[in-house]
N, C-alpha and C positions, 0 to 999 in steps of 0.2 A: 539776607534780604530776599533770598530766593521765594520765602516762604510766602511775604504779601504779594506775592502775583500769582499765587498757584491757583484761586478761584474766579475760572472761569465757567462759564458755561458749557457741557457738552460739545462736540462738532453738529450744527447742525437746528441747534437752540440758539433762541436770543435771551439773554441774563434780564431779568426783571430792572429796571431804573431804581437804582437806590434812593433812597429819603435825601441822601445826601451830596445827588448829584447839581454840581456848577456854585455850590456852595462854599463858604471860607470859616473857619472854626479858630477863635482863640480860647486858650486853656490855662488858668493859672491854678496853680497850688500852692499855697500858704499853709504854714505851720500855725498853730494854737495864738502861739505870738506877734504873726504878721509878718513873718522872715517867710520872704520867698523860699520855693522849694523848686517849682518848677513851671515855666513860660513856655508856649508852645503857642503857631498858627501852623493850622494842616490848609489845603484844598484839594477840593475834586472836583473832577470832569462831570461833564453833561451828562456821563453817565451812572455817575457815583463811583470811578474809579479814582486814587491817591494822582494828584499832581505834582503836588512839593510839598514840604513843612520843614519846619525849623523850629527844632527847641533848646530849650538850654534848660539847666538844671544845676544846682548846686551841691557840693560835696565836701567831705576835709581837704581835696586836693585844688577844690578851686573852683570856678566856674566854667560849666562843659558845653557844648556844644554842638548838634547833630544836624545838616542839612541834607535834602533828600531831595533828589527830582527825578521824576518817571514820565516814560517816553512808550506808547501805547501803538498798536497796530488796530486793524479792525477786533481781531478777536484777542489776540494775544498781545502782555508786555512785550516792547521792543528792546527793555533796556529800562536800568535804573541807576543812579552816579550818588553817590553821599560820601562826606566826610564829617571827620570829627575835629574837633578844635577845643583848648583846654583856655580859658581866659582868654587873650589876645592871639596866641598861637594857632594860624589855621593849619591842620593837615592836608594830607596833599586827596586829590581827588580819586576818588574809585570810581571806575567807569564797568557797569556790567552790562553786555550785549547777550541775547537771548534770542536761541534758534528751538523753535517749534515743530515737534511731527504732525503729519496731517491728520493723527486719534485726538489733538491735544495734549500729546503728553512733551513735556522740556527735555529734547534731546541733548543739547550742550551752552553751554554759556562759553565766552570769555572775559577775561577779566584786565582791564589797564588800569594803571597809575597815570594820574597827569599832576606832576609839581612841576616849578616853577614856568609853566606855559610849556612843559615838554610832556609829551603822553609816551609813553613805551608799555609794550604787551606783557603780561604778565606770567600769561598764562592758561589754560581752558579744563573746564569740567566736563567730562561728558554720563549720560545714563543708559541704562539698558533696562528691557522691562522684558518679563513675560507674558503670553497670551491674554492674560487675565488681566495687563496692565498695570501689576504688582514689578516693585524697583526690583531689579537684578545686581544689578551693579551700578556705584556710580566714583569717578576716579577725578582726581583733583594731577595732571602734567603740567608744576610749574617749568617756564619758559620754553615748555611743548618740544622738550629735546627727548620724551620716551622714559624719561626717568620718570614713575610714579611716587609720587610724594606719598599719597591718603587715597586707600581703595578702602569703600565700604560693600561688603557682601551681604545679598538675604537670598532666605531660604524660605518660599512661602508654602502651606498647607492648609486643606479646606478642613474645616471639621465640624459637627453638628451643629455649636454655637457661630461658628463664622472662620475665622482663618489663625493662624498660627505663623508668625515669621522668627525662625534664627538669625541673628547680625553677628556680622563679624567684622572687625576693623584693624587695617594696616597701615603702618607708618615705615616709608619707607621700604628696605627691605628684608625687614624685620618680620619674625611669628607675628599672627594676630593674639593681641591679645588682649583685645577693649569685645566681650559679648554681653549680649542681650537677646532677651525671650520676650516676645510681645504674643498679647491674644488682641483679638479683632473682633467686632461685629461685623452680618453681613453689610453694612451700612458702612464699614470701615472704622467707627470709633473703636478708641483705643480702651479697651477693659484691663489688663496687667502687661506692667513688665517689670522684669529684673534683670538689674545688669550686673556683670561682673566685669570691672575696671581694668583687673591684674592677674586673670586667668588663674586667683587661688582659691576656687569653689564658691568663694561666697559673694554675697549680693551689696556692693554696696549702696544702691540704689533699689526701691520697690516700690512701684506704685497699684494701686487700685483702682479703678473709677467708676462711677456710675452714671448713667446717659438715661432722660428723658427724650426722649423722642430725636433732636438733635443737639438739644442742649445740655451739659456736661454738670451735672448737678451735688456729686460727691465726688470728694478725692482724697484720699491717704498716701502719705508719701513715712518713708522710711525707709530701713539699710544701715550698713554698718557706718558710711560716710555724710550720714547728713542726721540731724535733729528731728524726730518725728513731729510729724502736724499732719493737720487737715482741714478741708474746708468744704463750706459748703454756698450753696448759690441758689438765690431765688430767683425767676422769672415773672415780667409783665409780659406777654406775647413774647417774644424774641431778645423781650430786654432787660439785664440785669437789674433787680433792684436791692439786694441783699447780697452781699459775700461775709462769711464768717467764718474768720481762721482762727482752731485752736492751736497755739504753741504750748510748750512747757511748762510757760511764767506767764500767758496770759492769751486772751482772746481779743481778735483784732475784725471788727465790724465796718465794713463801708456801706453806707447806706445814698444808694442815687435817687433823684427826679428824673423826669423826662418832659420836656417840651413837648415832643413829637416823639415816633417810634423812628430809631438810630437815633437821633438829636438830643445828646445830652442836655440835662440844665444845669444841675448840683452833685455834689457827691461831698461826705463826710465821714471821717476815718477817726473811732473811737477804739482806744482800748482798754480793756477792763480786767483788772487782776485786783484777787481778794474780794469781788465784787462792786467792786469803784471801779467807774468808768470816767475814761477823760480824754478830751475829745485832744487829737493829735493834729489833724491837718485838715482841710475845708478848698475843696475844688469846685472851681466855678468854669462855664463854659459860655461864649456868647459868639452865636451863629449868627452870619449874612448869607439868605437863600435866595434863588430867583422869584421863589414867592410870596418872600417878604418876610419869610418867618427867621427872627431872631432873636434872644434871649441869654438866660442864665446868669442875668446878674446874684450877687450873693444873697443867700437869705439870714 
């Protein structure tokens, strides 16, 4: 969860008001045949930060369930709590608190459990960075008795196209032995990495990517442990309107509208092998804004 809170604004900047600030979004997706796939309402704050959402989705194991609520300071998340839930069965709640340096960068979290009306502590994270504000370290002490669970390590390095970081990851107190080689632009997007899983030379994982300006426009993904593909992604301003995946046995195209810029309206998910295309699932979106903008019935 850590991740949807990491953009914020600089110390010192105010973050531009999103499209989709004080607004509520519902989202369905429907299969070819009219079988739900997946239901979802998000909201945001006056500022176009996440407030809650709730979705549910369907799968062979049944119908799932995902609730989310975030808890905001001036600049920085305070905190975010979700659980999951399979059918009727609720899980029990995660409660994540979140402590801020004054650069901005996530010094530590902790982490609770709250089942049946009882919260107990879990545990805490904490990060280390160098000069440059590049991760150093970041360690996972459940029940904060000193025993480290999960330390991840980097090694960061400037280089003419941008940066260069070595990973390394422990479990336990065991070798590390989960690496990875990342390149960087100066901008931070991520251009390659290759990981090795099991410290036996090779890559089970490798990607490549390609970055217009900040939006992420090619990608290859392959390795000894995954099925090669790629895809690629179009742009209206800032907003997708094409993604095309090729797989093995076939190409997988989503094609969106747009209301408004961030305000989804439509999306449709064809695939095509042998040259027949057919159309798989049909996402709709329909927004309540303060300014009255709403939409995305089906087309």
């Amino acid at each position: 969860m850590l991740l949807l809170l990491a953009a914020c604004a600089p110390p010192g900047e105010v973050a531009p008001v999103d499209p989709r600030a004080g607004c509520e979004r519902v989202e369905e997706r429907l299969a070819a045949d009219g079988t739900p796939i997946l239901q979802g309402t998000r909201r945001w704050d006056d500022r176009g930060r996440p407030l809650e959402g709730h979705t549910t989705w369907w799968d062979d194991d049944g119908r799932w369930q995902l609730e989310e609520r975030y808890a905001w300071g001036d600049e920085h998340a305070k905190g975010v709590s979700y659980r999951t839930s399979l059918d009727d069965t609720h899980g029990p709640w995660v409660h994540e608190h979140y402590l801020w340096r004054p650069d901005g960068l996530l010094q530590r979290y902790d982490r609770e459990l709250e089942s049946g009306g009882v919260t107990s502590w879990l545990g805490y994270g904490a990060y280390q960075y160098d000069p440059d504000g590049h991760l150093l370290q970041w360690i996972w002490d459940e029940g904060g008795d000193g025993q480290i669970e999960e330390q991840h390590d980097e090694q960061w390095s400037h280089e003419a196209f941008g940066w260069t970081v070595d990973e390394a990851r422990v479990w336990g107190n065991s070798e590390p032995l989960w690496f990875a080689y990342r390149q960087h632009d100066e901008a931070g997007h991520e251009l390659f990495v290759t990981e090795d899983w099991d410290d036996d030379g090779t890559s089970e994982v490798v990607r490549n990517s390609l970055w217009d300006g900040d939006h992420l426009v090619h990608l290859d993904v392959g390795g000894t442990a995954v099925v090669d593909w790629s895809c690629d992604w179009t742009f209206d301003g800032d907003d997708v309107v094409v993604e095309e995946c090729h797989e093995p046995d076939a190409i997988y195209t989503t094609s969106w509208t747009w209301l408004a810029p961030s305000l989804e309206d439509s999306a449709e998910v064809i695939r095509t092998e042998a040259g027949i295309g057919e159309l798989l699932e049909t996402w709709t979106y329909d927004w309540t804004c303060p300014a009255g903008d709403s939409g995305g019935e089906a087309r």
